[in-house]
N, C-alpha and C positions, 0 to 999 in steps of 0.2 A: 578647533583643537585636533581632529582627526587628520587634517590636511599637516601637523606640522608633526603630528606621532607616529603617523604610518611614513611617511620616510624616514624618520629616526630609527622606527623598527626595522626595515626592511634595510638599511643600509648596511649592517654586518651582516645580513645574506649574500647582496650583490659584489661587496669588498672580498667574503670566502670564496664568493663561485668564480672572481677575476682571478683570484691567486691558486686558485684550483688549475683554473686551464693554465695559467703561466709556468704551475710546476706540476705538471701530472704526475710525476714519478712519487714524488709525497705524498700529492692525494691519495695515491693509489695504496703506499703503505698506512694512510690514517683509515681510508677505508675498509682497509684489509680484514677484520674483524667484521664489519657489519654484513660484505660481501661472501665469507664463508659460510654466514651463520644463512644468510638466504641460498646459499647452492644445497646445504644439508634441509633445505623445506621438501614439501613433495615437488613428483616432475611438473605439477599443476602450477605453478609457483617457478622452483629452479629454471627453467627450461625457457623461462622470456627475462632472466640475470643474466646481460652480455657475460662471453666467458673470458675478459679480459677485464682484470681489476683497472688497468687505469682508462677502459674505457666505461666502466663502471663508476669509477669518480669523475670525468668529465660529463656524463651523461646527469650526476647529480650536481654537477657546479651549473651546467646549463639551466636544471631546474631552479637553481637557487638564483640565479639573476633573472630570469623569465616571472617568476613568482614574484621577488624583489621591484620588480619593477612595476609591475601591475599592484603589486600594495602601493607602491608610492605614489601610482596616479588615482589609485580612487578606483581605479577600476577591477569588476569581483575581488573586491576586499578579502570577503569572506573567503572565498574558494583559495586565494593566493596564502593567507595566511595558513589555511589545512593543510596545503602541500607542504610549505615552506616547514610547519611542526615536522612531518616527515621525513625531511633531510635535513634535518639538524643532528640524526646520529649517525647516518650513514658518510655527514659531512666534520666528525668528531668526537667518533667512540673510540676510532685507536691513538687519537691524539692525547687524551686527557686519562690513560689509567693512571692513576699517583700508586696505585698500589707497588704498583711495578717499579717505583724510581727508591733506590736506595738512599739518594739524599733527602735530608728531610727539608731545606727550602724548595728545593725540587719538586714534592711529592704537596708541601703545602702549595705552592702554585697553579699543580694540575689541578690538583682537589677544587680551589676556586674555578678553576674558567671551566673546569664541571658542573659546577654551581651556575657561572653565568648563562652557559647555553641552556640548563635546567630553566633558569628564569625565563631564556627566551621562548624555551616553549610555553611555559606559561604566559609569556604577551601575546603570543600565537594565537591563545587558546581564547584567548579575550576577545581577541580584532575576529576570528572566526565564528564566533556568537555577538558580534554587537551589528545590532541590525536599527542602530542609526534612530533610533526612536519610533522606526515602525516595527507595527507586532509581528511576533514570528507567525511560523508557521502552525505551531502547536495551540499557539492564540487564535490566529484566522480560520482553522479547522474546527474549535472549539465554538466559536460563534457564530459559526455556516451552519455548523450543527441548532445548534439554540433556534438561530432564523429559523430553520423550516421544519421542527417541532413546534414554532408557535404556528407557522405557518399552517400547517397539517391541523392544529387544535381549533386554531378560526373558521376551517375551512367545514370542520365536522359541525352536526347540529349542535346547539344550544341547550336542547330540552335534556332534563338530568332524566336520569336512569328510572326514577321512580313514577316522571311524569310519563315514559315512554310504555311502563308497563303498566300504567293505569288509562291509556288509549289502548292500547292494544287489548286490554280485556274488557272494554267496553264494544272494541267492536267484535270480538269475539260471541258476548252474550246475546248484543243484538244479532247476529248472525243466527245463533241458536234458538233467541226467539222467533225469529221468520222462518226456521225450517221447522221449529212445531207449529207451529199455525199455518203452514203448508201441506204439513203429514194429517193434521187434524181437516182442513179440507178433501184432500183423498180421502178419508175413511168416509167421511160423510156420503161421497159423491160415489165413492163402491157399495156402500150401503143401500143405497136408493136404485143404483144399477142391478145391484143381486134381487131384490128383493121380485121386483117382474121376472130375472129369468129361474129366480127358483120355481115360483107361482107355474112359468111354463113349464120348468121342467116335471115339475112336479103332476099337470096333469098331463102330459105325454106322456110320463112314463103308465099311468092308471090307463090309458088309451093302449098303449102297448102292450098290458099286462093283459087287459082282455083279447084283444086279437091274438097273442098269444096263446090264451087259455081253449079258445075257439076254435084255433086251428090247430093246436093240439089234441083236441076233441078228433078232427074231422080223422087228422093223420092214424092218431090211433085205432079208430074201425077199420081206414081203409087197409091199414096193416096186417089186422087180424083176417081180413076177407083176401088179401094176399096171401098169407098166412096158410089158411083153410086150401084154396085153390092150389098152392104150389104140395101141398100134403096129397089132397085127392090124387093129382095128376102122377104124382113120385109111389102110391097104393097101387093104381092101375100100369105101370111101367113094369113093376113087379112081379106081377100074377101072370103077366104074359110069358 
C-alpha cells in the first residue's frame, strides 16, 4: 500500500516544482506573499531568504521535486514528506486567495484547491509519522527506560528493608556486648595492678615521712647553732 500512496502523494509536488521552473515569472508572483512575509522575520531568519523572488520560487520548486522524489522511492519517507508540508505554502499562498476574486465562481474555485493543498498537508503529516510498523522513537526511549530500571532493581540486593535493619542491629548489639566484656576485663586487671602499687606506694611514702621528720630534726638545730654563731660574731663586729 505504501509503494503505490507515496507516489500518488508526492506526484503533485514534482508536477508543481516542473511548472515552477518552466515558468518562474509566476511562481515568483504565487510566492510573493509567502516571500515578504519571511524578509519582515528577524535578520536571524531574513538574511538566508535569496533577495530575488523568483529565485526564491525556483529554489522552492527544486525542493518540491527533490522531496517528491525521495517520497516516491521509499526512500526517508519521513523526512521528504516534513519538508515537502513546508513548501506547500510558499509553493501556493498567493495562488489560491478567493478573497480577493470578485467573481464568485472564481473565488469558489480558489477556496477549493485551498482546500486541496490543506488536505495535502495533512497527507504529509501522516506519511511523516508513519513509521511503517516499527515503534517510534518515543516508544523505544520509553522501554530503554523500563529495561534498565529492571535492570538496576535486579542488580540491588534482595533482602527488604526490615530484614536489613534487623542484621544490622544485631550486629550492632553483638558488638556492644564484646566491648563490655572488654571494658569489664580492664577494670579487673587495673584492679589487681593498683592494688600492689598502692600497698608500695603507700609504705614509701611512711618511709619518706620519717626521714623527713629526721632530717628535719637535724636541719633545725643546726639552723639555730647557725643562728647563735652568725649573732655572736655580728655583737663583737660592733663594740669594735
Amino acid at each position: 500500500m505504501r509503494r503505490i500512496a507515496r507516489p500518488l502523494l508526492a506526484a503533485a509536488f514534482v508536477g508543481q516544482g516542473v511548472e515552477a521552473l518552466r515558468r518562474p515569472q509566476e511562481a515568483g508572483q504565487t510566492a510573493r506573499p509567502a516571500f515578504d512575509g519571511l524578509k519582515q522575520l528577524p535578520d536571524e531568519i531574513s538574511a538566508k531568504v535569496p533577495s530575488d523572488v523568483e529565485t526564491f520560487a525556483r529554489a522552492n520548486a527544486l525542493v518540491q521535486i527533490g522531496g517528491g522524489l525521495l517520497l516516491a522511492s521509499g526512500r526517508l519517507p519521513r523526512v521528504a514528506a516534513a519538508v515537502l508540508a513546508g513548501t506547500v505554502i510558499p509553493g501556493s499562498a498567493g495562488r489560491h486567495m478567493f478573497w480577493t476574486e470578485p467573481d464568485a465562481q472564481r473565488r469558489a474555485e480558489q477556496r477549493q484547491a485551498l482546500l486541496t493543498d490543506v488536505s495535502l498537508i495533512g497527507g504529509l503529516m501522516i506519511a511523516a509519522f508513519d513509521t511503517e510498523g516499527k515503534p517510534s522513537l518515543g516508544w523505544r526511549a520509553r522501554r530503554a527506560a523500563r529495561h534498565a530500571y529492571r535492570r538496576a532493581a535486579t542488580a540491588l540486593p534482595t533482602t527488604s528493608g526490615d530484614a536489613v535493619l534487623e542484621t544490622v542491629g544485631d550486629k550492632v548489639s553483638t558488638g556492644l556486648q564484646a566491648g563490655a566484656e572488654h571494658g569489664r576485663e580492664l577494670a579487673e586487671m587495673v584492679s589487681e595492678k593498683a592494688g600492689p602499687l598502692l600497698e608500695a606506694a603507700t609504705g614509701r611514702g611512711a618511709q619518706l615521712a620519717e626521714v623527713a621528720a629526721d632530717r628535719g630534726t637535724e636541719l633545725a638545730h643546726a639552723a639555730r647553732e647557725g643562728a647563735a654563731t652568725l649573732a655572736e660574731s655580728a655583737r663583737r663586729r660592733l663594740h669594735r
